[in-house]
C-alpha positions, 0 to 999 in steps of 0.5 A: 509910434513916438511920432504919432503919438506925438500928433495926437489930437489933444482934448479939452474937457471940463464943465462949462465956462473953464474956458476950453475953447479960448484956451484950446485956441491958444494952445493950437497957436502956439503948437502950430496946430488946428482948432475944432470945437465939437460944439461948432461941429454940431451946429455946423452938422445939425444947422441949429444952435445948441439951444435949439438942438436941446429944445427940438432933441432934447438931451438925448438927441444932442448926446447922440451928435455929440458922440458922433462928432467924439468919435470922427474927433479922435482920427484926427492929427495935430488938433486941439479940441474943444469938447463940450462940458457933457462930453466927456460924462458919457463912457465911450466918448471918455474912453475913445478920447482916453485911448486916441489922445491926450486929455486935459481937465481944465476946471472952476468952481461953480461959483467962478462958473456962473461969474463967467457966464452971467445970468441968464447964460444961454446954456439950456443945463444951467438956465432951467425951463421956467426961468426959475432955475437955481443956477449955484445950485444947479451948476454944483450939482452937475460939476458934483455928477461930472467931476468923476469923469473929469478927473480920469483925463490924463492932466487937471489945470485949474483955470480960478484966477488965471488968465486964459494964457496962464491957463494955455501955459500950465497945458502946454507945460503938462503936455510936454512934461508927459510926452507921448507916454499917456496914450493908451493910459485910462 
């Protein structure tokens, strides 16, 4: 059981723009491990852009593919994963990504959020409808509704004012520090 705990995939979580995908590729190099970004899955399957999921499905249909690409996610093996910033806000996907692997919470501030992304940013939660969008504001009010689920991964990093390889470090650190033991831990 050691071993395959082991192997466990190991997702990244948090709001957007914490750098999931940039540090969950360093942390799959320097484990000698895969890289997926559920994000790309769901472009890759969908043959749309994020933005244009959320305009042609709305929130709900991105959700919907989002929870596909969690739970196919979870049977994997030797990966780091890259969730998008909703993904880990609905329950089951939380729950399966809890149980089947090791979670990391890589967090920002909404301010060091919206640094990172510039304006407009491209991200339909963010940028608003009419353009009109307060995006402080908004960024704050969706970390406020996410950080309870944030805060259930087995591990937070803080990413504010660390490099991406800093931030991979502290990951790979706090990993190796709880072993195999939090699988199955909620």
């Amino acid at each position: 059981m050691a071993e395959q705990a082991g192997q466990a995939p190991i997702f990244l979580i948090g709001f957007m723009a914490t750098g999931k995908t940039t540090v969950g590729r360093l942390v799959a190099a320097q484990r000698g491990w895969s890289f997926v970004d559920l994000d790309e899955v769901i472009v890759g399957e969908a043959g749309m852009t994020v933005a244009e999921i959320f305009a042609r499905e709305g929130e709900a249909g991105f959700r919907q593919r989002e929870a596909v690409a969690v739970r196919q996610a979870v049977s994997r093996r030797r990966t780091v994963i890259a969730t998008g910033g909703g993904a880990a806000c609905r329950e089951d996907n939380l729950s399966a990504m809890l149980a089947g692997g090791r979670v990391v919470a890589l967090s920002a501030t909404p301010a060091e959020v919206l640094r990172r992304v510039g304006g407009p940013s491209g991200r339909p939660l963010l940028d608003g409808k009419d353009g009109k969008a307060d995006p402080l504001g908004t960024a704050a009010a969706l970390l406020a509704a996410r950080e309870p689920f944030y805060a259930r991964a087995h591990h937070t990093v803080d990413t504010v004012g660390k490099t991406p390889a800093e931030v991979a470090a502290l990951v790979l650190a706090a990993l190796d520090r709880a072993g195999g033991d939090i699988l199955g831990d909620t």
